[in-house]
C-alpha positions in Angstrom: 12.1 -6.3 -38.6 8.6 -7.3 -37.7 5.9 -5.0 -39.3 4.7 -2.0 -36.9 7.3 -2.6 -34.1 10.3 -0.7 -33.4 13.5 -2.2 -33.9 14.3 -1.7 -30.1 11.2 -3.7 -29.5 11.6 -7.0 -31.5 12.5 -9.1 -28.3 11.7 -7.1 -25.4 12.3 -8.2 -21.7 9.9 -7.0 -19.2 10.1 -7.1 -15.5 6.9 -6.6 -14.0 4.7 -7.7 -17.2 1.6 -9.1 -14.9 1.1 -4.7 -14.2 -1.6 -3.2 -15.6 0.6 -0.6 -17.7 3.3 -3.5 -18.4 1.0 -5.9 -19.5 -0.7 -4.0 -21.8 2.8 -2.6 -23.7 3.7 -6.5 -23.9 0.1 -7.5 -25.3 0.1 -4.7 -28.4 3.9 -5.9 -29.0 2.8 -9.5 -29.0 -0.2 -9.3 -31.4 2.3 -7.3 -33.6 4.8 -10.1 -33.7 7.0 -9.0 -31.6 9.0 -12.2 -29.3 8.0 -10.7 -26.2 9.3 -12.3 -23.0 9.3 -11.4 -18.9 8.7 -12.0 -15.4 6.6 -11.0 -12.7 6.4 -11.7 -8.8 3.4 -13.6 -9.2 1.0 -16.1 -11.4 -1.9 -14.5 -12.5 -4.7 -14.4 -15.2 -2.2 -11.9 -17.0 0.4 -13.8 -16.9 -1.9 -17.0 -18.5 -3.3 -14.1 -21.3 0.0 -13.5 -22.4 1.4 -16.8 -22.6 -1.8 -17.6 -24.6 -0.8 -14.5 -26.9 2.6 -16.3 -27.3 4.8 -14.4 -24.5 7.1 -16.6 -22.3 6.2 -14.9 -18.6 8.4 -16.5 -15.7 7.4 -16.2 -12.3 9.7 -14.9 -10.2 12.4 -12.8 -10.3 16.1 -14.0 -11.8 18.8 -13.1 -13.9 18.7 -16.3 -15.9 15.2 -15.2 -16.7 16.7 -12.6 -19.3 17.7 -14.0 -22.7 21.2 -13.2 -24.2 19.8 -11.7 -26.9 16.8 -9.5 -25.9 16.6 -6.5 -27.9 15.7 -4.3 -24.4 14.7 -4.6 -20.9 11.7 -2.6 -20.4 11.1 -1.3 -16.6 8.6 0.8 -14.9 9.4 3.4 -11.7 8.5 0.5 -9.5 11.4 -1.4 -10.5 14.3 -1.0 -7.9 17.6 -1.1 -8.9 19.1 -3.9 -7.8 16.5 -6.2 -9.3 18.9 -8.8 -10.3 17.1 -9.2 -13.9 17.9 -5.1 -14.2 21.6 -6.1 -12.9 21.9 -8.8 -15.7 21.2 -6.0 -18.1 23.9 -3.4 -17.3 26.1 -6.5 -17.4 25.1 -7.5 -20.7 24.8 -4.1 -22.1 21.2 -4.5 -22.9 19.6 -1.2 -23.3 16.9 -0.2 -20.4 13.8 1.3 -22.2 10.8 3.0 -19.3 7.5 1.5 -20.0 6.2 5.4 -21.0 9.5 5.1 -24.0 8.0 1.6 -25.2 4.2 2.8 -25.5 5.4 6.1 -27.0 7.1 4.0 -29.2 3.7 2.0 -30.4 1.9 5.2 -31.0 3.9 6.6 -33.4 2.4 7.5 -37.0 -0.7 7.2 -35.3 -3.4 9.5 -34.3 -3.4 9.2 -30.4 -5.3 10.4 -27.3 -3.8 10.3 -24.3 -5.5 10.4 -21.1 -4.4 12.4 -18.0 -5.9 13.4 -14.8 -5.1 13.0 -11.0 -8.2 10.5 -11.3 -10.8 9.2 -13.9 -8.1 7.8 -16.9 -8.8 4.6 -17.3 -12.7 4.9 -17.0 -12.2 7.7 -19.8 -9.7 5.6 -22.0 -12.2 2.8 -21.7 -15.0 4.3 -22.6 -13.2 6.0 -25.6 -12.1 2.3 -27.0 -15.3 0.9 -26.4 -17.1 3.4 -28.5 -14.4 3.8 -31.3 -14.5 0.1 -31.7 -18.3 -0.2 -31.9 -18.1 2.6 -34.8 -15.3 0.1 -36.1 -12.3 2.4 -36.2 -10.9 -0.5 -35.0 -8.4 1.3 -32.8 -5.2 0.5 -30.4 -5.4 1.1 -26.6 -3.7 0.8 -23.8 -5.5 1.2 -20.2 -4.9 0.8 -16.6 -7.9 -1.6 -16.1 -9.7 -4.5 -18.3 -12.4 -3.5 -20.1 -16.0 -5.7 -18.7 -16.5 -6.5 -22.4 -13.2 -7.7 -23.9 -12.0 -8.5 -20.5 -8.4 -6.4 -21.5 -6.4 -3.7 -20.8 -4.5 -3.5 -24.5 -5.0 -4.5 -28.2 -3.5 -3.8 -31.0 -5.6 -2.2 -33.9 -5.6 -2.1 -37.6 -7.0 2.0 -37.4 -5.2 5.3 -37.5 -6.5 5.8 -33.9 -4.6 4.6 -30.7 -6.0 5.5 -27.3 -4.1 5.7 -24.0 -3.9 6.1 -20.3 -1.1 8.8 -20.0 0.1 8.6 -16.1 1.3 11.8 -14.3 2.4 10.0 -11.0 6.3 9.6 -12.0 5.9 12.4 -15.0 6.5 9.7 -17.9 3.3 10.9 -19.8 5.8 13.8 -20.8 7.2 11.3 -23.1 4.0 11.2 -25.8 3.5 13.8 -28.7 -1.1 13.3 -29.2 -3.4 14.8 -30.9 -5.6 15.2 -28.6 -4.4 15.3 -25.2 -7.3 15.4 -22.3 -6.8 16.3 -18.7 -9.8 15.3 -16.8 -8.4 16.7 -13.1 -5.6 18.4 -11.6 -4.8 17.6 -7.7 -2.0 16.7 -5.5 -1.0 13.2 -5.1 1.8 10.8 -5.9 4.0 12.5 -2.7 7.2 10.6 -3.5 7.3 12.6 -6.8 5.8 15.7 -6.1 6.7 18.2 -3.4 4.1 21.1 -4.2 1.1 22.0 -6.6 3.2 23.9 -8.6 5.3 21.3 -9.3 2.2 19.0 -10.4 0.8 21.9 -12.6 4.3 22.4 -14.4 4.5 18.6 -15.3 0.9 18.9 -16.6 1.8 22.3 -18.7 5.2 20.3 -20.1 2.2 17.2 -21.2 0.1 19.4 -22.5 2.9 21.7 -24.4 3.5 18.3 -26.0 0.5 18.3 -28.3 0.9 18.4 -32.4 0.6 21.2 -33.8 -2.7 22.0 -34.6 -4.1 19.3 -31.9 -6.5 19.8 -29.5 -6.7 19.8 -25.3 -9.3 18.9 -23.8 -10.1 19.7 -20.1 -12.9 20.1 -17.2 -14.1 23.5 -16.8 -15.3 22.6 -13.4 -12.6 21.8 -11.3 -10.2 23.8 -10.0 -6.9 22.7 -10.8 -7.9 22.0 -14.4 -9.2 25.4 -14.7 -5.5 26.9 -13.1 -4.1 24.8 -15.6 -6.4 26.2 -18.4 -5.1 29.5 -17.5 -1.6 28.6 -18.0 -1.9 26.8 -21.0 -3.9 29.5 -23.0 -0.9 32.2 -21.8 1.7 30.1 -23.2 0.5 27.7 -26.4 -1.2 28.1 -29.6 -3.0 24.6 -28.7 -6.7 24.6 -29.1 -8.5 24.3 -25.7 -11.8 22.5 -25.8 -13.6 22.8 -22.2 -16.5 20.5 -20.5 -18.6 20.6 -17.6 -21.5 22.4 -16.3 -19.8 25.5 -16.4 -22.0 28.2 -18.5 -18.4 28.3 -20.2 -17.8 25.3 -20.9 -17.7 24.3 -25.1 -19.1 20.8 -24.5 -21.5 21.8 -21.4 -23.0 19.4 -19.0 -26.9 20.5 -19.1 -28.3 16.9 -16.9 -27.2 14.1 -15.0 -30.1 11.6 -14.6 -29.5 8.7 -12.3 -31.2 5.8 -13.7 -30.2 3.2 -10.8 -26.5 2.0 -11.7 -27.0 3.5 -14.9 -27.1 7.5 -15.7 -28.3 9.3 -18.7 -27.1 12.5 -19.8 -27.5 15.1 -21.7 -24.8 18.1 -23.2 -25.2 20.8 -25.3 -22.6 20.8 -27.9 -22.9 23.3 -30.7 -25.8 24.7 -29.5 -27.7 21.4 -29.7 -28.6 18.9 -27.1 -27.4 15.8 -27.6 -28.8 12.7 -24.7 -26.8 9.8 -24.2 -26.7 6.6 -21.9 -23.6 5.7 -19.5 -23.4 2.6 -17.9 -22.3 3.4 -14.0 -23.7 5.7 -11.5 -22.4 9.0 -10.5 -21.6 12.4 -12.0 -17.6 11.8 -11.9 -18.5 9.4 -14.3 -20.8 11.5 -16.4 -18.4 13.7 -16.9 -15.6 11.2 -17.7 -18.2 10.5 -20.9 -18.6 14.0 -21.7 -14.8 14.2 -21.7 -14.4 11.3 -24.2 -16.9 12.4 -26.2 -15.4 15.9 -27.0 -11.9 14.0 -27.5 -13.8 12.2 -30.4 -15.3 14.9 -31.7 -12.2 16.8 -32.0 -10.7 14.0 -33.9 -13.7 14.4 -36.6 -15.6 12.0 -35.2 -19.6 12.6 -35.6 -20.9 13.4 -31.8 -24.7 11.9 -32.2 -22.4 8.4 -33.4 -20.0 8.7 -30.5 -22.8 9.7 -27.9 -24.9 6.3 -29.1 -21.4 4.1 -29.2 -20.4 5.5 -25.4 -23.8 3.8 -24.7 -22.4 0.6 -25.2 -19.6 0.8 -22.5 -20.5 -1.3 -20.0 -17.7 -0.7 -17.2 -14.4 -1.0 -16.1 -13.2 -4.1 -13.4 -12.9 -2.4 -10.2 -14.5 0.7 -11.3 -17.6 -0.1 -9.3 -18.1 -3.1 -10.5 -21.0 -5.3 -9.1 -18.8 -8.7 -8.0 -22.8 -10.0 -6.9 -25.2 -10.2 -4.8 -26.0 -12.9 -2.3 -28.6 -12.8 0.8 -30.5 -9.8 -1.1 -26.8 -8.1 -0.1 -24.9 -6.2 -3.5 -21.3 -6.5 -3.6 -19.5 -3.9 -5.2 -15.5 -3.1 -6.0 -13.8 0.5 -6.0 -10.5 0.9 -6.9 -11.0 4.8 -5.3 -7.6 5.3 -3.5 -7.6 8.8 -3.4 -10.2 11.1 -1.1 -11.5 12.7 -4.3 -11.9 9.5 -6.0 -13.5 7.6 -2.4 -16.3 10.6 -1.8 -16.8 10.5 -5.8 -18.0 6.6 -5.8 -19.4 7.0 -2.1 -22.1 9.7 -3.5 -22.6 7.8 -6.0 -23.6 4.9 -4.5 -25.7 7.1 -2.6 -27.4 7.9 -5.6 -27.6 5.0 -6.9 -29.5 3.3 -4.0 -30.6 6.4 -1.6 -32.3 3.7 0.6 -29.5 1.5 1.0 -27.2 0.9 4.0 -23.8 1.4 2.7 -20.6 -1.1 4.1 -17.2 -0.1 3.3 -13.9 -2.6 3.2 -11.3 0.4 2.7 -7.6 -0.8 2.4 -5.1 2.5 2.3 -3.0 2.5 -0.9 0.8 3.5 0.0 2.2 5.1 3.4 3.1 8.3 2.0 -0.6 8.9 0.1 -1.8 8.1 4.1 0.6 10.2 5.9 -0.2 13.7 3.3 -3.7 12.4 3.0 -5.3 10.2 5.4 -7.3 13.1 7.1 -9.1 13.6 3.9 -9.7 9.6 3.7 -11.4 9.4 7.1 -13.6 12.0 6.4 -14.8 10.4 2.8 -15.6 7.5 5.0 -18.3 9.7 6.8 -20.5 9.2 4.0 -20.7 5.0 4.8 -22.9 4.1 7.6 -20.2 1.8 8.8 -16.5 1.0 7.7 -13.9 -1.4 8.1 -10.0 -0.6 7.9 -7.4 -2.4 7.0 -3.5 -2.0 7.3 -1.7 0.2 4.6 -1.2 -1.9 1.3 2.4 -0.9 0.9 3.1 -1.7 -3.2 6.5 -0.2 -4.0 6.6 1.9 -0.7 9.1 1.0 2.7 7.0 1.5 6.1 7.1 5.1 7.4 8.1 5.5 11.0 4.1 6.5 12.4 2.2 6.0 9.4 -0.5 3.6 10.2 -4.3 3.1 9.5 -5.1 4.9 13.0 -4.5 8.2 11.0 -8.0 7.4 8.5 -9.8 6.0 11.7 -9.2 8.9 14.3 -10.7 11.4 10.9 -13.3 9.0 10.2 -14.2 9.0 13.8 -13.7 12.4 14.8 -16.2 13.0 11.3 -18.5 11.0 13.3 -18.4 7.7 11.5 -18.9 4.2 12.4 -15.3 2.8 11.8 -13.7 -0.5 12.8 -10.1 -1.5 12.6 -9.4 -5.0 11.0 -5.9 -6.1 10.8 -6.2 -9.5 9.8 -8.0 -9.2 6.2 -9.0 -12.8 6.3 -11.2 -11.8 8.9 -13.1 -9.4 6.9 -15.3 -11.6 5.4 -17.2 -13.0 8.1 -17.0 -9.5 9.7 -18.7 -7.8 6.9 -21.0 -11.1 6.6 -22.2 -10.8 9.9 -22.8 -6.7 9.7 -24.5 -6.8 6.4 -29.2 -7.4 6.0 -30.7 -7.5 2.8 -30.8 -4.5 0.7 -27.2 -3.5 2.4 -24.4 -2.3 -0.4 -20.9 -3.7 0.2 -18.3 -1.4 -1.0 -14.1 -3.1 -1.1 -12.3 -0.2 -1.9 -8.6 1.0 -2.3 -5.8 0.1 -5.2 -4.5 -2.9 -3.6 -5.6 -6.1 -2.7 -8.6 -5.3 -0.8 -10.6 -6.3 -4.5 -9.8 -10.1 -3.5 -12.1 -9.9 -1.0 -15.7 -9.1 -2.9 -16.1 -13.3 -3.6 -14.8 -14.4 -0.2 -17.8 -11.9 1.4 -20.5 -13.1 -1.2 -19.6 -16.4 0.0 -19.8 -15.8 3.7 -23.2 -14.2 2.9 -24.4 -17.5 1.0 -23.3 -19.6 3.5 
C-alpha cells in the first residue's frame, strides 16, 4: 500500500474529476502516489494539471473508461445514476465511495479545519493555506477555487495540518471529525436538499457535534443564523465556541475595516490587544472571512501577530473578485456571488472600492430552484449596479422548472428601480457590455456558472 493513502484509495476512479471538489481529492491522492484515474464531460486546464500530476483523465463519459481493477469509483451528488461509468461499477462490484468519504479519508491522523458556511469557504480556506504555508507548516488543502498564487485548489502537505472546504449543500461535511470546525454563515439555500431552516440548522449542529474532543468552533457573532446556531450548540456540547465580529461579544472582535482601494486593512482586538493586518480584496465580507481564519489558527496554537502578517500575503481567490483587466480605462472584474447575500456582499464592495465608478453587471442565475425560492432577493441585489445584464438560468445538475425563468430577477430588479436588460444569447454580451461601458466604468460577470468565460471576450471588445 502506498504511504499515506487508504487502501480503498490506491486506484481510484472518479467521474467528474475536472470539479472543483473532485479535482482536488484526485490531486492530494496523486501527489501521494496514488494511480488515480477518471473522466469528465469536458477538456480543461484541470484535466491538463492532472495528467501532468500523472492521472489518466478521459473526456467523456463511458463504461470502458473504468479499469477492471480500480480499487473504487468515487462520485459526487451531481452524479446521476445511470451514468454508465456508475453502471459499470455495480456490475463489476466496485465499491462507490462520495467524494466527502474520500477527503475524510485524506485527513485522517491529521489536524484539520474544515470550513462551513452558506457563503465565504473557499475565500476562508484560501486564505488559511496561504498563510500556513508562508509560516511553513507546509499544510494539505483542499478548496473550491484555485488559489491566485499557486494557481490550485489541492496539495498534499508534509505538516500535521490539513485545511478544507466542508460543503453543507448535500450535508456530506457531516462526514469529517476537525479540530477546529468554523462556520462563517448560516442561511437558506441549496432548495433541492433542504425544505426549511430548521432543517439547515440541524445539519449544521450534526457538523459541528462532530468536533474532537477538546476542539474548538469557531463562528460569526454577527449574523443571525450563526448566532441561532451558537445558541444551540452551547445547549448541547462541551465544544469550545470561539466568536468573531464586531459584536461587543464577540472573542476575536472586529474593531476597523479600512478600505484601501481593492485592498482593506483591519484591525481586531484579540486578548485585549489590537492586532492590524492587511487583506488583499475589498469589502467587509471579506474582512471578516480573515478574521475568521485567523482565530481558527490561533486556536490551533498558532501565534496571531505571525498569522495576522502571513494572511497579508493572500492575494485572492479566481473568481472571487478577481480583476480579469482592464482595457479602454474600463476594469473587468469576476464574481462567482450566486447567492443574494453573496451578490449585495461584492456589489458594496465594489462600491467601496471605487465610490466614483459606474458599476456594469453580467449576472447569469445559478440553478432553477435557487431562482424560483430566490430570485426576488437577486433582482433586488442588482439595484445596487447602475445597469445590468441577464442571462438565462445556468442549469448545472438541475432539469428546467415549468415557469422558472430569468424574467423572475428582472421584474425584482425592475420593480427595485434598476436598469436591467435581458440577454439571451451570451455571445452577444460582449459587444453589449462593450458598447455600454466609458472609462473609469467597473465590469462585474457574476454567477457560479459560465458567465466567468465572458471577462476576456469583453476586454477584447473594449480593445478593439
Amino acid at each position: 500500500m502506498a504511504p499515506g493513502i487508504p487502501a480503498a484509495m490506491e486506484r481510484p476512479h472518479f467521474i467528474g474529476i475536472g470539479g472543483a471538489g473532485m479535482s482536488g481529492i484526485a490531486k492530494i491522492l496523486t501527489q501521494r502516489g496514488a494511480k488515480v484515474a477518471g473522466s469528465d464531460a469536458k477538456e480543461s486546464g484541470t484535466a491538463e494539471a492532472l495528467r501532468a500530476l500523472g492521472a489518466t483523465v478521459h473526456i467523456g463519459h463511458a463504461a470502458g473508461h473504468l479499469a477492471d481493477d480500480a480499487s473504487c469509483v468515487v462520485v459526487s451528488s451531481a452524479i446521476r445514476a445511470d451514468n454508465p461509468e456508475l453502471v459499470r461499477a455495480a456490475e463489476l462490484s466496485i465499491p462507490v465511495v462520495h467524494r466527502s468519504d474520500a477527503l475524510a479519508s485524506l485527513m485522517g491522523g491529521l489536524r484539520a479545519i474544515a470550513v462551513a458556511g452558506t457563503h465565504g469557504k473557499t475565500t476562508t480556506t484560501s486564505m488559511l493555506a496561504v498563510a500556513l504555508s508562508e509560516l511553513n507548516l507546509d499544510p494539505s488543502y483542499a478548496i473550491g477555487g484555485d488559489l491566485a498564487g499557486p494557481g490550485t485548489n489541492a496539495a498534499h502537505g508534509e505538516g500535521q495540518i490539513f485545511v478544507a472546504e466542508a460543503d453543507e449543500s448535500d450535508r456530506s461535511f457531516q462526514k469529517y471529525d476537525p479540530e477546529v470546525a468554523i462556520v462563517l454563515n448560516v442561511e437558506l439555500d441549496h432548495h433541492a436538499n433542504y425544505a426549511s431552516m430548521d432543517e439547515i440548522y440541524e445539519s449544521f449542529e450534526t457538523f459541528a457535534g462532530k468536533i474532537v474532543p477538546d476542539g474548538t468552533l469557531v463562528i460569526a457573532a454577527d449574523q443571525p443564523g450563526a448566532v441561532e446556531l451558537t445558541e444551540r450548540v452551547r445547549a448541547l456540547s462541551s465544544v469550545k465556541v470561539v466568536t468573531y465580529g464586531e459584536s461587543e461579544t464577540a472573542d476575536v472582535r472586529v474593531h476597523k475595516v479600512t478600505p484601501r482601494g481593492l485592498t482593506s486593512e483591519v484591525t481586531v482586538i484579540l486578548n485585549g490587544k489590537y492586532l492590524t493586518f492587511t487583506v488583499s480584496v475589498p469589502g467587509r465580507h471579506y474582512a471578516h472571512n480573515a478574521v475568521a481564519a485567523l482565530a481558527a489558527g490561533v486556536a490551533l496554537g498558532i501565534p496571531a501577530h505571525n498569522l495576522a502578517s502571513a494572511l497579508g500575503k493572500y492575494t485572492g481567490v479566481k473568481r472571487r473578485l478577481q480583476l480579469k483587466g482592464e482595457a479602454a480605462g474600463v476594469q473587468v472584474i469576476d464574481s462567482y456571488a450566486h447567492h443574494p447575500t453573496e451578490m449585495t456582499a461584492d456589489l458594496e464592495a465594489m462600491r467601496g472600492a471605487a465610490s466614483d465608478a459606474r458599476l456594469l453587471v453580467v449576472f447569469q442565475p445559478h440553478l432553477f430552484s435557487r431562482t424560483q425560492e430566490l430570485g426576488a432577493e437577486m433582482g433586488q441585489a442588482l439595484a445596487l449596479a447602475d445597469a445590468s445584464v441577464v442571462l438565462d438560468i445556468y442549469p448545472a445538475r438541475e432539469d428546467p422548472i415549468p415557469g422558472i425563468t430569468s424574467d423572475l430577477i428582472i421584474d425584482a430588479a425592475r420593480s427595485a428601480g434598476a436598469d436591467v436588460t435581458a440577454v439571451h444569447d451570451k455571445a452577444a454580451v460582449p459587444e453589449a457590455i462593450a458598447g455600454m461601458a466609458k472609462p473609469g466604468d467597473l465590469v462585474l460577470t457574476m454567477g457560479a456558472g459560465d458567465v466567468t468565460d465572458l471577462g476576456p471576450q469583453i476586454l477584447d471588445h473594449l480593445s478593439s
